[in-house]
C-alpha positions in Angstrom: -12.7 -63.4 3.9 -11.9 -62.6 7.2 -9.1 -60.8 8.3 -6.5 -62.5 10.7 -4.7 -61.1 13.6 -0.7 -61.8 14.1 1.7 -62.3 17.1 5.0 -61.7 16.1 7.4 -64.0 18.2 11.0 -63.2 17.0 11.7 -60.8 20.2 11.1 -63.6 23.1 10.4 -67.3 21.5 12.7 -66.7 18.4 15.4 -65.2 20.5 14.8 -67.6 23.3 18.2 -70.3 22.5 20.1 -67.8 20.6 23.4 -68.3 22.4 24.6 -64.8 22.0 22.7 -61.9 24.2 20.8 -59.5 21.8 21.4 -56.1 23.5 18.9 -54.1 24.7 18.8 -50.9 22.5 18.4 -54.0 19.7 15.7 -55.6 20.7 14.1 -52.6 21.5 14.3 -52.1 17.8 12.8 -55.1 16.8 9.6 -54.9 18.9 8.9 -51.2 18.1 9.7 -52.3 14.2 7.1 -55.3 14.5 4.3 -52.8 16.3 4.9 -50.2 13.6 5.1 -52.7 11.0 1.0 -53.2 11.7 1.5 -56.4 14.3 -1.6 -55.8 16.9 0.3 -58.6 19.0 3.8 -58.9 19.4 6.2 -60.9 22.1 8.5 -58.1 23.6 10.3 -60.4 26.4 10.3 -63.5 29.2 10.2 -62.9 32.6 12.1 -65.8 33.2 14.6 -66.7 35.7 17.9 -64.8 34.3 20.2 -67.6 35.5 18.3 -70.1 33.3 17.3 -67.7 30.3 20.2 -65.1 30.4 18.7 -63.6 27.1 15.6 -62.1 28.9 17.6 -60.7 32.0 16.7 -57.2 30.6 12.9 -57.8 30.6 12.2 -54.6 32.8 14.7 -52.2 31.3 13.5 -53.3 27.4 9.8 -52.5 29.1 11.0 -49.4 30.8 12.7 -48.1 27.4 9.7 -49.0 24.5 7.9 -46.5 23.0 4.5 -48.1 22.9 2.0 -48.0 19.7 -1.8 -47.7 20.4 -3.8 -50.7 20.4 -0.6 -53.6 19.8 -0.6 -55.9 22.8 2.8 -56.2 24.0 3.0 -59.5 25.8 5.8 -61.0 28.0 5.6 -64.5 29.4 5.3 -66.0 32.5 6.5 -69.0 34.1 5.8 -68.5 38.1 3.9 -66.5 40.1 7.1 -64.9 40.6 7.3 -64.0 37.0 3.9 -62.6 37.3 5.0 -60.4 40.2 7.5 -58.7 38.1 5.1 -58.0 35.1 2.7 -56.3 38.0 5.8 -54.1 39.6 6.3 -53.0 36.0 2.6 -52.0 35.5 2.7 -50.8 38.4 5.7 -48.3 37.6 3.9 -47.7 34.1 5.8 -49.5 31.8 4.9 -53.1 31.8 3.3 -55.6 29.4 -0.6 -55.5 28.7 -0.9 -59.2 27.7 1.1 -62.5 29.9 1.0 -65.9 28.7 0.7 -69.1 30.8 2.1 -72.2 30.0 1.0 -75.9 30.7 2.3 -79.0 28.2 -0.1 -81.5 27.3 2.0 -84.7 28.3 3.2 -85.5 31.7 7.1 -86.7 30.1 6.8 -82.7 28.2 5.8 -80.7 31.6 8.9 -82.8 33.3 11.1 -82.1 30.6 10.3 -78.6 29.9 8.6 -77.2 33.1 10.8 -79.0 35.5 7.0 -79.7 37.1 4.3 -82.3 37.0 1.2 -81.3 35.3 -0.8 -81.0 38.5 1.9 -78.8 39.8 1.6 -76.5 36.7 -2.0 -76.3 36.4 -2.1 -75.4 40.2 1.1 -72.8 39.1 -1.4 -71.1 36.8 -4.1 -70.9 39.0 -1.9 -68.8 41.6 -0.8 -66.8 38.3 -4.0 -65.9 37.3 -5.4 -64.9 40.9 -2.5 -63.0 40.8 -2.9 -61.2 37.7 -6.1 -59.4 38.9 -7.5 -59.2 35.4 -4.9 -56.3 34.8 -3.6 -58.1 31.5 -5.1 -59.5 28.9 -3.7 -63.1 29.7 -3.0 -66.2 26.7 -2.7 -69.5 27.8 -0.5 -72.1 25.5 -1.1 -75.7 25.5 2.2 -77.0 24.0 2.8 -80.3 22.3 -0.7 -80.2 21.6 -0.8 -82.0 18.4 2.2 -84.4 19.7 4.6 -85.5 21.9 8.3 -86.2 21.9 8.8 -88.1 24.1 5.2 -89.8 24.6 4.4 -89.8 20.7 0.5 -89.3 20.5 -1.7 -86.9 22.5 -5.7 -87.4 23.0 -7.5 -84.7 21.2 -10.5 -84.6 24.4 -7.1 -83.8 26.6 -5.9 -80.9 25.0 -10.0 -79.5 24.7 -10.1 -80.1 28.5 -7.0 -78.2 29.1 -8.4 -75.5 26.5 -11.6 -75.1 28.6 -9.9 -75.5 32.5 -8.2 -72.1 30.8 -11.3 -70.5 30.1 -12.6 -70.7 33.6 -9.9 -69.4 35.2 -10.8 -66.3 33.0 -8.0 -66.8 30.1 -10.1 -66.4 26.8 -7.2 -66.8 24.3 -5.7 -70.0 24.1 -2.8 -71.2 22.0 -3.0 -74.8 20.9 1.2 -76.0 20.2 2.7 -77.5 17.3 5.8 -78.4 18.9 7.5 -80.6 17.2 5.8 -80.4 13.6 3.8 -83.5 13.3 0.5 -81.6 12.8 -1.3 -82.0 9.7 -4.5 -80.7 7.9 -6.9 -83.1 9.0 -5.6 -83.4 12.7 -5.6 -79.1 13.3 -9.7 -79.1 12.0 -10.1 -82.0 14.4 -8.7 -80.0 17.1 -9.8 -77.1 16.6 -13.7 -78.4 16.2 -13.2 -79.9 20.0 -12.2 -76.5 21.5 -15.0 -74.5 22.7 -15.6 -71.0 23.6 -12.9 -68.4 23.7 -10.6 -67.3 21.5 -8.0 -69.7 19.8 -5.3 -69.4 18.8 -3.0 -71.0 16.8 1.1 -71.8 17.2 2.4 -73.6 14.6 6.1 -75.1 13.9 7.6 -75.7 10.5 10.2 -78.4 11.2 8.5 -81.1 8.4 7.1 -78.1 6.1 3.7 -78.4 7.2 3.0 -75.3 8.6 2.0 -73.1 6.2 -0.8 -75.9 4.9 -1.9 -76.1 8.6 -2.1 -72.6 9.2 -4.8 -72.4 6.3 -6.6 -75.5 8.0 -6.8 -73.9 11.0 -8.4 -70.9 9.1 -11.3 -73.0 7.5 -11.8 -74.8 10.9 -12.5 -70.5 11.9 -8.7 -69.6 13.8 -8.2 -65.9 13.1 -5.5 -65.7 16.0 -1.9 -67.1 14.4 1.6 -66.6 15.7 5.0 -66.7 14.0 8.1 -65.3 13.6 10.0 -63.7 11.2 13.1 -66.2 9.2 11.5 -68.8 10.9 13.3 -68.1 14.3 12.6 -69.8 17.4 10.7 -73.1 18.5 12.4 -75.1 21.7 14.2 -74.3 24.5 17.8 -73.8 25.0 17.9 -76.8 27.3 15.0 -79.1 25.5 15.8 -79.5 22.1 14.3 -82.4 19.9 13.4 -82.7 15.8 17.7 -82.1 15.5 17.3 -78.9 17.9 15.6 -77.4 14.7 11.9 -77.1 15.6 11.4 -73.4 13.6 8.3 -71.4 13.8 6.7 -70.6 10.9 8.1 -68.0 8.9 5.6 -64.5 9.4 7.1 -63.0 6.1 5.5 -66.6 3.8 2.6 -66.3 6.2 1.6 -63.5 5.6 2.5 -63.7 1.7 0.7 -66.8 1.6 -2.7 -65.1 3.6 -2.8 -61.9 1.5 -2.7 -64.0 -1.9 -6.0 -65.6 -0.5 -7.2 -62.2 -0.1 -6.8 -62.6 3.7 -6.2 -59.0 5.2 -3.0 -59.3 8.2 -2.8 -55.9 8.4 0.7 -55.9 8.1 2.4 -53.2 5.6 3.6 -55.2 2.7 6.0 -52.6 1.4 8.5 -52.7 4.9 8.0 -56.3 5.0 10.9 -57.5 3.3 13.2 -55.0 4.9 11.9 -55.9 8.8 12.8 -59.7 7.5 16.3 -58.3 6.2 16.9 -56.5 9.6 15.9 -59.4 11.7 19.1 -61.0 9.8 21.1 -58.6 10.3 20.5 -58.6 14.2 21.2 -62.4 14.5 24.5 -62.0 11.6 22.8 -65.0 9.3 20.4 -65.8 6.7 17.2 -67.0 8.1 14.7 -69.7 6.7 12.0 -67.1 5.3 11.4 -68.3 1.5 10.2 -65.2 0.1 13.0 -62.9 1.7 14.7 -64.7 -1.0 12.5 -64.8 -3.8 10.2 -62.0 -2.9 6.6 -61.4 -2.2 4.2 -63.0 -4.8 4.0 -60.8 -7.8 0.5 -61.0 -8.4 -0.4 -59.3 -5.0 0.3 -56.4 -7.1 -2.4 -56.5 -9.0 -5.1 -58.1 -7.3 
């Protein structure tokens, strides 16, 4: 079976609403943990506006102080062409991210909400953005609410393709199709995924009903290799945009990728420090997290196969 390809997310979407700001020295920590760990993708930080995300103010000095891991893609995102200025003065001074993401929603009411913006007004954001990038980074673009809306309910299929393709020719290959709000289900992520053409998928995924394990493995047989998550299950919604109870949750990497390398799916991730990266992830935030088998363990079996 083919082997799969994991973002970690706990540095920048996990920590995203955490109320309390994760110092620096910290989260350095966590993203040279995740890289070492065997991640080949992992979120280091936001550019975003400091006086509306206060937990990513330290985006350039986090950069500045990493010590990098050959071939992990260290990606930061990107809400303005502003934001894509500062990733460039950071390559520039040789410490910045190799991978940006862009960000459009699928629903009008979603890009109002969450982007402040209409969805023409983004869409011409991320053109600007990816003049602007030069080809320099590897860029991702993330369709969110892709599978449904909450505040317009359903979302058509050939809308979310369309956005998936105006992507690919402005020269973004990997695209991220959203699971915001946990309504996806088996049936509905192979129907997406079949309409999406070209490029490189990628798959985002939110637990909030328990479905996102089961749709991670649909979105396998329908040929995803690409996944994100995050470890404890941290992460999902905005700080200022919060809907399913404000609990939208990720999917859990440490039952991912339990649940991938029973099926004999490589991740590439080191099973033995596993465990312990979940455990420090917990210790950074001071709680339990929602990661089943940091609890229980990893499947005994794996042992032996």
């Amino acid at each position: 079976m083919d082997a799969v390809t994991l973002c970690e997310c706990f540095a920048r979407d996990g920590l995203q609403h955490e109320p309390a700001f994760i110092p620096t020295p910290a989260k350095r920590q966590l993203v040279e943990r995740f890289a070492a760990l065997g991640f080949k993708r992992v979120e280091a930080t936001s550019y975003s506006n400091p006086k509306v995300v206060p937990q990513f103010a330290d985006a350039t000095p986090l950069l500045k102080s990493l010590e990098r891991k050959s071939g992990v893609h260290y990606k930061a995102t990107c809400a303005n062409l502003r934001a894509v200025e500062r990733a460039l003065a950071d390559l520039d001074a040789g410490f910045g991210a190799n991978e940006i993401s862009l960000l459009v929603s699928a629903t009008e009411a979603h890009s109002q909400k969450n982007l402040n913006r209409s969805r023409a007004e983004q869409w011409q954001n991320i053109e600007e953005m990816a003049r602007a990038a030069k080809g320099r980074f590897r860029l991702v673009g993330t369709v969110s609410v892709a599978f449904g809306c909450p505040f317009e309910g359903k979302v058509d299929p050939a809308s979310v393709a369309d956005d998936a393709q105006r992507f690919h020719s402005l020269g973004v290959e990997h695209v991220a199709l959203g699971d915001t709000i946990g309504t996806a289900t088996p049936a509905a992520v192979k129907a997406m995924f079949a309409r999406v053409k070209g490029g490189t998928p990628i798959a985002h995924f939110h637990d909030t009903r328990g479905t996102g394990l089961v749709n991670y493995v649909a979105a396998y047989d329908a040929g995803v290799r690409y996944f994100d998550s995050s470890f404890g299950g941290v992460g999902g919604h905005p700080a200022k945009v919060k809907y399913g109870g404000g609990h939208t949750g990720n999917v859990s990497t440490e039952d991912l990728v339990n649940l991938f390398e029973s099926m004999g799916i490589a991740t590439g991730i080191d099973l033995d420090a596993l465990l312990a990266t979940a455990e420090f992830c917990e210790q950074v935030l001071g709680r339990e997290l929602y990661g089943r088998v940091t609890r229980s363990g990893l499947n005994p079996l794996l042992k032996t196969r």
